[in-house]
C-alpha positions as CSV (number, residue, x, y, z in Angstrom):
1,X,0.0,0.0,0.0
2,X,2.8,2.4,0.9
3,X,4.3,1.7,-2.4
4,X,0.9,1.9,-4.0
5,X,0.4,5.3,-2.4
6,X,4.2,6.7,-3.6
7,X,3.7,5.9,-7.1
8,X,0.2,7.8,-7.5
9,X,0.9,10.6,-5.9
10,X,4.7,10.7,-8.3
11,X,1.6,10.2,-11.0
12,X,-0.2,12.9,-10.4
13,X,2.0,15.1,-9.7
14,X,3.5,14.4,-13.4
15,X,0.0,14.9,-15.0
16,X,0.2,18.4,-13.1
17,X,-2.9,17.9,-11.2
18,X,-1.8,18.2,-7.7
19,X,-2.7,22.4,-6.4
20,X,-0.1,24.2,-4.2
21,X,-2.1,23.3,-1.4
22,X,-1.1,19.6,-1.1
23,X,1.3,17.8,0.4
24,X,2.2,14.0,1.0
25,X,2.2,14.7,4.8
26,X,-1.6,15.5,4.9
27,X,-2.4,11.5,4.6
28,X,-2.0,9.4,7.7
29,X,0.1,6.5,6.7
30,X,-1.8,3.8,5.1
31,X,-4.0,1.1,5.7
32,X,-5.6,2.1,8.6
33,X,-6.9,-0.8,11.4
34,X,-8.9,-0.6,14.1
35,X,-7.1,-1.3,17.9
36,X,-9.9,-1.0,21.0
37,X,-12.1,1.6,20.4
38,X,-9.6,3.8,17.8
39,X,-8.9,4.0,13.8
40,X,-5.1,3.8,13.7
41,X,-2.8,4.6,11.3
42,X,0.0,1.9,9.6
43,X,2.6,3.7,12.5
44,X,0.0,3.2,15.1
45,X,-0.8,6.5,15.4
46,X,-4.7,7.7,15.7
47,X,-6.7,9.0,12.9
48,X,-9.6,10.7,13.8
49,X,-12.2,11.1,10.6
50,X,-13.7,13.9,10.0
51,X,-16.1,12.9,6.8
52,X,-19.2,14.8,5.1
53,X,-21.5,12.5,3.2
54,X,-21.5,13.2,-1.0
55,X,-24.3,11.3,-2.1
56,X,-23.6,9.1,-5.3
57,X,-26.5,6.1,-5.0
58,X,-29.1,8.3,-7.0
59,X,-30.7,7.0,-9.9
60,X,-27.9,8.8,-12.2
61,X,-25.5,6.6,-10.1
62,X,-22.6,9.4,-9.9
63,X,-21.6,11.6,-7.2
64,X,-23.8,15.0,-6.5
65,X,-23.2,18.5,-7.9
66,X,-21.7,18.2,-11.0
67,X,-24.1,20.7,-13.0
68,X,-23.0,22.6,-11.0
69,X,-19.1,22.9,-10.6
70,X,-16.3,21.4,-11.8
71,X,-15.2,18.2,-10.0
72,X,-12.1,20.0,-8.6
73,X,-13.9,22.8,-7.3
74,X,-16.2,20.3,-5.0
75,X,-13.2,18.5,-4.1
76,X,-11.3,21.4,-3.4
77,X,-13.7,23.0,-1.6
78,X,-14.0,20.2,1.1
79,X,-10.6,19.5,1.7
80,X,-10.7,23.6,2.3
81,X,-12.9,23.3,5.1
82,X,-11.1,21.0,7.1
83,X,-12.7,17.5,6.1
84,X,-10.5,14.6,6.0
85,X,-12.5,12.1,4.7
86,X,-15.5,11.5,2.6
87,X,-18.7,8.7,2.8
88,X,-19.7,8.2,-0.8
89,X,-22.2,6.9,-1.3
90,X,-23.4,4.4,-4.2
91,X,-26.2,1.5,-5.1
92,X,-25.7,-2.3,-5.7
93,X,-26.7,-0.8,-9.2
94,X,-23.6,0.8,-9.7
95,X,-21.1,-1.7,-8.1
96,X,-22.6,-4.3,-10.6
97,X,-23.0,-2.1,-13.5
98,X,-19.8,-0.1,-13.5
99,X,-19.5,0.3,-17.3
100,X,-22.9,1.9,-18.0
101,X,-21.8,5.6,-20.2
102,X,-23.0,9.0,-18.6
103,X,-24.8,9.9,-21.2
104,X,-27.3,6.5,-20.9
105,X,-27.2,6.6,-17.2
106,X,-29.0,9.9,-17.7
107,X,-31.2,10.3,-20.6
108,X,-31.8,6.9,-20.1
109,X,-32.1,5.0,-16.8
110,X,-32.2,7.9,-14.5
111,X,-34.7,9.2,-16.6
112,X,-37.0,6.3,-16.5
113,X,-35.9,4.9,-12.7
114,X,-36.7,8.8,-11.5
115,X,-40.4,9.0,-13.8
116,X,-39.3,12.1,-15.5
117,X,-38.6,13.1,-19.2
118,X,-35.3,12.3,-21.2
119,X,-35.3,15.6,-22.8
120,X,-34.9,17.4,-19.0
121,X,-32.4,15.0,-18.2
122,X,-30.7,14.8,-21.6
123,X,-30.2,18.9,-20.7
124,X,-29.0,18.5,-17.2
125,X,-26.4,16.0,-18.8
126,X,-25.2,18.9,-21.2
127,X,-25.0,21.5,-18.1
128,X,-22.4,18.2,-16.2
129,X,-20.4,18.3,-19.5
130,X,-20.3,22.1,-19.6
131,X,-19.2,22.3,-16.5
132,X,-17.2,18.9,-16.5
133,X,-15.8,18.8,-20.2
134,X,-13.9,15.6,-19.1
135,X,-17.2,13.5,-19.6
136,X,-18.4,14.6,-22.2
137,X,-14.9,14.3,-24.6
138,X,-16.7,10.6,-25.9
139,X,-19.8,10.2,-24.8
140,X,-19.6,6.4,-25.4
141,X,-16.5,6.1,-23.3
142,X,-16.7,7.9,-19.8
143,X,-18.5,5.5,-17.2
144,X,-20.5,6.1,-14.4
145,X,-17.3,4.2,-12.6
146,X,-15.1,6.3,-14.3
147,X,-16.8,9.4,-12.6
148,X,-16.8,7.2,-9.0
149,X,-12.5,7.2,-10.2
150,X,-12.6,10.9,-9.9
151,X,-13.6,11.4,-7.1
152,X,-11.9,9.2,-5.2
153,X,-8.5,9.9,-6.4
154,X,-8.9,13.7,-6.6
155,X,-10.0,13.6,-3.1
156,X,-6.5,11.3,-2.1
157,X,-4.7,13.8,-4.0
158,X,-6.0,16.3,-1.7
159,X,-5.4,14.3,1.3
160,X,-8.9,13.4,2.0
161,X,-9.8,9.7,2.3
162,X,-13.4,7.9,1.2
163,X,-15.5,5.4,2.9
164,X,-17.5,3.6,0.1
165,X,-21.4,3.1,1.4
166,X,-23.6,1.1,-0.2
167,X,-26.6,3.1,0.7
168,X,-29.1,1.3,-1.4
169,X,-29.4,-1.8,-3.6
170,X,-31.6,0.1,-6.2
171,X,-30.8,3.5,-7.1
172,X,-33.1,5.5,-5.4
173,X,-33.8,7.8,-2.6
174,X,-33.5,6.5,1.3
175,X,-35.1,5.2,3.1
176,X,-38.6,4.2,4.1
177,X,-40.0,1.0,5.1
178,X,-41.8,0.1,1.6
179,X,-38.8,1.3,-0.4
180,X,-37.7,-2.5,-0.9
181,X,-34.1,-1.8,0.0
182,X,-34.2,-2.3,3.7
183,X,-33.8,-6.0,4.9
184,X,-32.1,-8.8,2.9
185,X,-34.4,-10.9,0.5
186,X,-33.2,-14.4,2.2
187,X,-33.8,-13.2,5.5
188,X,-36.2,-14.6,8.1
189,X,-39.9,-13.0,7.0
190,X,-39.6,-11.8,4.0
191,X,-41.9,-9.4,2.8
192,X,-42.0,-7.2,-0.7
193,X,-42.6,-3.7,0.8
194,X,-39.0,-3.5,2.5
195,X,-36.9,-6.4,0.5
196,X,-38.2,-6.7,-3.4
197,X,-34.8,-4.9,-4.2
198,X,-32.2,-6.2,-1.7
199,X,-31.1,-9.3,-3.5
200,X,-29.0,-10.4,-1.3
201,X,-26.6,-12.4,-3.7
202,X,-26.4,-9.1,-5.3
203,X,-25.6,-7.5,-2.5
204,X,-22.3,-9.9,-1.6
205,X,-21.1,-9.2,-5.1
206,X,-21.1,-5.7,-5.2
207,X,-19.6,-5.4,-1.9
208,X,-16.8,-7.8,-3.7
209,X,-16.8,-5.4,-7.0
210,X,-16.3,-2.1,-5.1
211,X,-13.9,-3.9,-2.7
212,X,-11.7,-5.1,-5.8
213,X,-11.9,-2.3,-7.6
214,X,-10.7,-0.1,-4.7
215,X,-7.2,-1.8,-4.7
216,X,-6.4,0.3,-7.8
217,X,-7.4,3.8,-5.7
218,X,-5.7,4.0,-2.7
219,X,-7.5,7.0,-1.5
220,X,-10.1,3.8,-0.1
221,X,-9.7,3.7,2.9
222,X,-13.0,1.8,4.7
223,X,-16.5,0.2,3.2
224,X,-19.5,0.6,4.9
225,X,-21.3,-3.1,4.2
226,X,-25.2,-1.5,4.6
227,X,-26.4,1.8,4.8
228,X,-29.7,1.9,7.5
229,X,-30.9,-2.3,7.5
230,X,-34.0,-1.7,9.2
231,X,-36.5,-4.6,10.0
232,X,-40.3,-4.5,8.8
233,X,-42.6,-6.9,10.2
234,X,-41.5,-10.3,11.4
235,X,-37.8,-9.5,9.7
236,X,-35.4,-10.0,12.5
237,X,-37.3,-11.8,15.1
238,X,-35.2,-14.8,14.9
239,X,-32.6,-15.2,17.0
240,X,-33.2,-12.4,17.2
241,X,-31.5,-10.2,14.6
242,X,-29.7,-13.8,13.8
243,X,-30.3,-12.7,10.2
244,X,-27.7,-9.8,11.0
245,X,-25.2,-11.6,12.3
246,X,-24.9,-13.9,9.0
247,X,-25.1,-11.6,6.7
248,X,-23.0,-8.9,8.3
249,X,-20.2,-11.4,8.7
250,X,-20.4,-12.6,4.8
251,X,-20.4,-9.3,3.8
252,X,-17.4,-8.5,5.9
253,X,-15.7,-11.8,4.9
254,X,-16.1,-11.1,1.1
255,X,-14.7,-7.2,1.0
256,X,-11.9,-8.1,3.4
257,X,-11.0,-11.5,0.7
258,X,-11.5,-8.8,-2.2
259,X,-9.0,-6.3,-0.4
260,X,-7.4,-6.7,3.1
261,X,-6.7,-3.4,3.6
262,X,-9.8,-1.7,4.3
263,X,-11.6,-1.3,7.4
264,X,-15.2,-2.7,7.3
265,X,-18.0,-0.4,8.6
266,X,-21.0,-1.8,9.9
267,X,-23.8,-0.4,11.3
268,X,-27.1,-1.8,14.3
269,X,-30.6,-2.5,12.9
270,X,-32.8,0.0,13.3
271,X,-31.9,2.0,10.8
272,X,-28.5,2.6,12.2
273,X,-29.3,3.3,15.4
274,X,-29.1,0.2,17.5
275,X,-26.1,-2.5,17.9
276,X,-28.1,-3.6,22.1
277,X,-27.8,-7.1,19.9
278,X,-24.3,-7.3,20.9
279,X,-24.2,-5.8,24.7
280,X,-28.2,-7.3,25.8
281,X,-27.7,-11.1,23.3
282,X,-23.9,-11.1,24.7
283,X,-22.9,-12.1,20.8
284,X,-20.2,-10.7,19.1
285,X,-20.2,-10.3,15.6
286,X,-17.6,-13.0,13.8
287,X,-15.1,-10.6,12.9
288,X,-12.5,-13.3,13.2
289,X,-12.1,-12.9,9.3
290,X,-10.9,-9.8,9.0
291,X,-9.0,-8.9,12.9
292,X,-8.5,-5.1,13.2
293,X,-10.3,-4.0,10.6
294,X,-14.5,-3.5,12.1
295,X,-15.4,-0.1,12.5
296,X,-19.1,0.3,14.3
297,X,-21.4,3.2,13.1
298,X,-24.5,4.8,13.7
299,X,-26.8,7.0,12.6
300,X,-28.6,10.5,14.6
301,X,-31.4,13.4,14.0
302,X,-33.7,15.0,15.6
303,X,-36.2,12.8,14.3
304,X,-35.0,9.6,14.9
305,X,-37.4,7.4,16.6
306,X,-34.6,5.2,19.0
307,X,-33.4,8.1,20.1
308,X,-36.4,10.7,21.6
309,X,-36.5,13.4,22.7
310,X,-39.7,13.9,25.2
311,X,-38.9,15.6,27.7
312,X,-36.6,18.7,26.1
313,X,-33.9,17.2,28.2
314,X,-30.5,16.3,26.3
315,X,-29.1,14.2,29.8
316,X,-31.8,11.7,28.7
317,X,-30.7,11.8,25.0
318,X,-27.5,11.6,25.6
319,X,-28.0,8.3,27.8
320,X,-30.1,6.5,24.8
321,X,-27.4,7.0,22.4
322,X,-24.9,5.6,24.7
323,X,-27.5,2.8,25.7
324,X,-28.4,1.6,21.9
325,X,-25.3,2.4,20.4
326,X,-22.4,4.6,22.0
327,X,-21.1,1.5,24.2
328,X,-19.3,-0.1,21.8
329,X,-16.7,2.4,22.7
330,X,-16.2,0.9,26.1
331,X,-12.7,-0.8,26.5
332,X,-11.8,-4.2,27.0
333,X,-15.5,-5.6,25.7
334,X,-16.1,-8.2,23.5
335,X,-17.7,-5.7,21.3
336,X,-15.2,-2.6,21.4
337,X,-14.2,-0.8,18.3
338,X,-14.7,2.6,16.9
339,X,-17.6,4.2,16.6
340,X,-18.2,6.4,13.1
341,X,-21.6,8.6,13.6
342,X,-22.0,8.3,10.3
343,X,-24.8,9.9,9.8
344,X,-26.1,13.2,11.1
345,X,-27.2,16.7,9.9
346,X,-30.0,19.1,10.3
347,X,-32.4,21.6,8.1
348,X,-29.8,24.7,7.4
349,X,-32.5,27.5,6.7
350,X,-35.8,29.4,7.8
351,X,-35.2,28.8,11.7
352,X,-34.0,31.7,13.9
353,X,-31.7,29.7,15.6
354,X,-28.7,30.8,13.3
355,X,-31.1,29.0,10.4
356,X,-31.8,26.3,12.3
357,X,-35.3,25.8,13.7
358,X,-35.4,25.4,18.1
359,X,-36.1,21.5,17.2
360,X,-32.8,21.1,15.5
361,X,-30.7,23.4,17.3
362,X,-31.9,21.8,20.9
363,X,-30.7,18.0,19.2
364,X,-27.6,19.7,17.5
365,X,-25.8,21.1,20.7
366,X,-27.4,18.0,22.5
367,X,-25.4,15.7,19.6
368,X,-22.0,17.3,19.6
369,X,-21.7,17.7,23.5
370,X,-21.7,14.0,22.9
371,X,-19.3,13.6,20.6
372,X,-16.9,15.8,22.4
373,X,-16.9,14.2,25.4
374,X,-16.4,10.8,23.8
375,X,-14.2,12.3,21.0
376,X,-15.8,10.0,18.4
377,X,-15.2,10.1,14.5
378,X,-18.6,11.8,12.2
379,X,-19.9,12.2,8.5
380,X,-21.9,15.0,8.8
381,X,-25.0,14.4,6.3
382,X,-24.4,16.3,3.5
383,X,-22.4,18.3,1.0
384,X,-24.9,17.9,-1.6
385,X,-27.0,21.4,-2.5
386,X,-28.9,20.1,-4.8
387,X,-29.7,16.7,-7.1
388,X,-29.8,15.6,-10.3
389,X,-33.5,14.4,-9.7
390,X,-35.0,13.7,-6.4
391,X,-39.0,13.2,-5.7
392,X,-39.3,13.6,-9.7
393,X,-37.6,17.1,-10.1
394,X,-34.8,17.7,-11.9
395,X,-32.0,20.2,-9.7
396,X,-34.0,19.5,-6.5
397,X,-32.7,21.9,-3.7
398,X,-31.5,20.1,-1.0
399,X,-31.9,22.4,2.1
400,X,-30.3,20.5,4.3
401,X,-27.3,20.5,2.1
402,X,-24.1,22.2,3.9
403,X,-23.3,23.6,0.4
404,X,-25.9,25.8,-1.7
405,X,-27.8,25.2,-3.9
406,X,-25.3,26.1,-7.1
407,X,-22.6,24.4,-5.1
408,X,-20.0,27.6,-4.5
409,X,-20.1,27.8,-1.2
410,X,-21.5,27.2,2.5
411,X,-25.7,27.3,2.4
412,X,-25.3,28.5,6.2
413,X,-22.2,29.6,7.3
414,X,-22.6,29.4,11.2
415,X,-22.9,25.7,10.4
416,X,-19.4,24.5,11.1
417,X,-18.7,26.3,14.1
418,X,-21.7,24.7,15.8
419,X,-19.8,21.8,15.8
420,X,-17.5,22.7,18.2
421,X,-14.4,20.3,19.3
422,X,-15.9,17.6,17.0
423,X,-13.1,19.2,14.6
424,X,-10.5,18.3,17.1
425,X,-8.9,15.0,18.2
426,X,-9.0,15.5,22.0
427,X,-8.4,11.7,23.0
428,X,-6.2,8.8,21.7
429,X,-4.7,5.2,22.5
């Protein structure tokens, strides 16, 4: 890997594409591993990630923004604001389709997949290649992978590392529990509201696609296995959660087979929100596969239903996301590792709370006086401004996008202070 990491750097730099701004010390030395409850690097050394979500599992199946800006400028603009890391985000659909062109993921699939026309989409495809000229040069030749490449490796070159999520297994928005992508389709009590689209043979292959292809781009640091698994109906009751425990582990076993070096992420039922399975059941996941590399995550907002908050009263909040999830980060446990909140974000306009309504700002400063005292690594949910298509309209504005909606800048800027020390690493080994 170290080699690996020399040589593309020596690459880019030849190509001219590195700015003035980077340098070879801003990576932590690579792989990373996970030791107790901390990501260290390959001296031993703790890295703390500091990630914002780009969203990439859409039906266009590439990442966020680009009718907007220039790749670089996106790129550049997070590694500006202190990020070091990135959770992209993409769909079984991409992992398992990575040669589809642009141009037909647009004006055809997304077009159809999303229920609008191909003659909005075929123009929103022309604004990417303005702005990008890069995919547009043959229209037959740039792949939706080949986007996914980008990224990645402009974001290494900038010393900011990705966590590949595979957020959905059909491109789509989520998540709900009729949206077909929550629970796998060979798991105990099936039904078609909340599994139709999670094949999960599918599923273990494109974890194994995305985990092979990411030996070739170093900047790959971690894959998350599932994005929110959430149980519907009699899903889960055996065991229970027994369903969990297989599959997480075979999904687990085939990335770290398809590429040893990255850390595996893996997130509680629930939606992300609770891992009590492993504390309550006193059954460890069977990381015994791949030793020092299972990173625990979870997932936070003000609306999420595991975590409540009745009473206005953020000691009680605080004590359910230790109870369902936080834990893990206990030493010496069975279950220690790191904890990623991977997941987390609020509505950035119309309150008068500094743009954020009393709701959000109450579970905000609630959230982060959290995370400082247990100094845990975050993806804050997300850069995007805008989409391609969302809810069947093309350049939806996201508002609860940190960036605006044309993607130049921050949509509120008293956003990142509000995070407080999360920025800093305050604790270590």
């Amino acid at each position: 890997m170290a080699l690996l990491h020399r040589l593309f750097l020596l690459l880019i730099s030849v190509l001219g594409v590195l700015t003035p701004l980077i340098t070879a010390v801003a990576l932590p030395p690579l792989p990373l591993r996970s030791s107790g409850r901390w990501i260290l690097d390959a001296n031993n050394q703790r890295v703390k990630l500091r990630c914002v979500n780009w969203v990439g599992h859409m039906e266009a199946n590439i990442p966020e923004g680009l009718q907007h800006e220039h790749i670089d400028a996106i790129v550049n603009w997070i590694a500006e604001q202190g990020f070091n890391c990135v959770r992209l985000t993409y769909s079984t659909d991409h992992a398992l389709n990575p040669s589809t062109p642009v141009s037909a993921s647009f004006t055809t699939n997304a077009a159809e997949a999303a229920g609008v026309s191909a003659a909005e989409l075929a123009a929103l495809y022309d604004r990417i290649v303005a702005k990008n000229p890069w995919i547009g040069a043959d229209k037959a030749a740039t792949t939706t992978r080949d986007v996914f490449a980008a990224a990645v490796d402009k974001l290494y070159a900038r010393g900011v590392v990705t966590i590949l999520d595979n957020h959905v297994s059909k491109a789509s928005w989520c998540c709900g529990l009729t949206d077909g992508n929550g629970w796998w389709d060979e798991g105990f009590g099936y039904n078609d509201w909340n599994s139709r689209f999670f094949n999960t043979r599918a599923w273990v292959r494109g974890l194994e696609a995305m985990a092979a292809w990411a030996r070739s781009h170093p900047g790959v640091v971690a894959m998350s296995l599932r994005n929110e698994v959430r149980e519907f109906l009699l899903q889960g009751s055996n065991g229970p959660r027994d369903d969990w425990y297989r599959f997480m582990k075979e999904g687990g076993d085939a990335v770290h087979a398809a590429n040893p070096d990255v850390l595996i992420v893996v997130g509680g039922t629930q939606s992300t929100t609770d891992l009590t399975h492993l504390r309550d059941g006193r059954r460890m996941l069977d990381t015994s596969g791949w030793p020092g590399k299972h990173v625990w995550e979870m997932h936070a907002y003000s609306f999420t239903v595991t975590f409540p908050d009745v009473f206005g009263n953020c000691d009680i909040v605080r004590t359910e996301y230790g109870l369902f999830s936080g834990f893990v980060l206990e030493q010496n446990k069975a279950y220690t590792g790191p904890l990623i909140l991977s997941e987390f974000g609020v509505g950035m306009e119309g309150g008068d709370r500094d743009g954020l309504s009393e709701k959000d700002d109450r579970y905000l400063g609630c959230l982060v006086s959290y995370m400082e005292d247990n100094d845990a690594d975050w993806a804050v949910w997300a850069i995007q401004g805008s989409y391609y298509v969302r809810d069947g309209q093309v350049d939806y504005d996201e508002t609860w996008g940190l960036m605006n909606h044309n993607w130049t800048g921050w949509r509120n800027p008293a956003f990142p202070a509000k995070l407080g020390k999360m920025w800093n690493m305050t604790q270590g080994p």
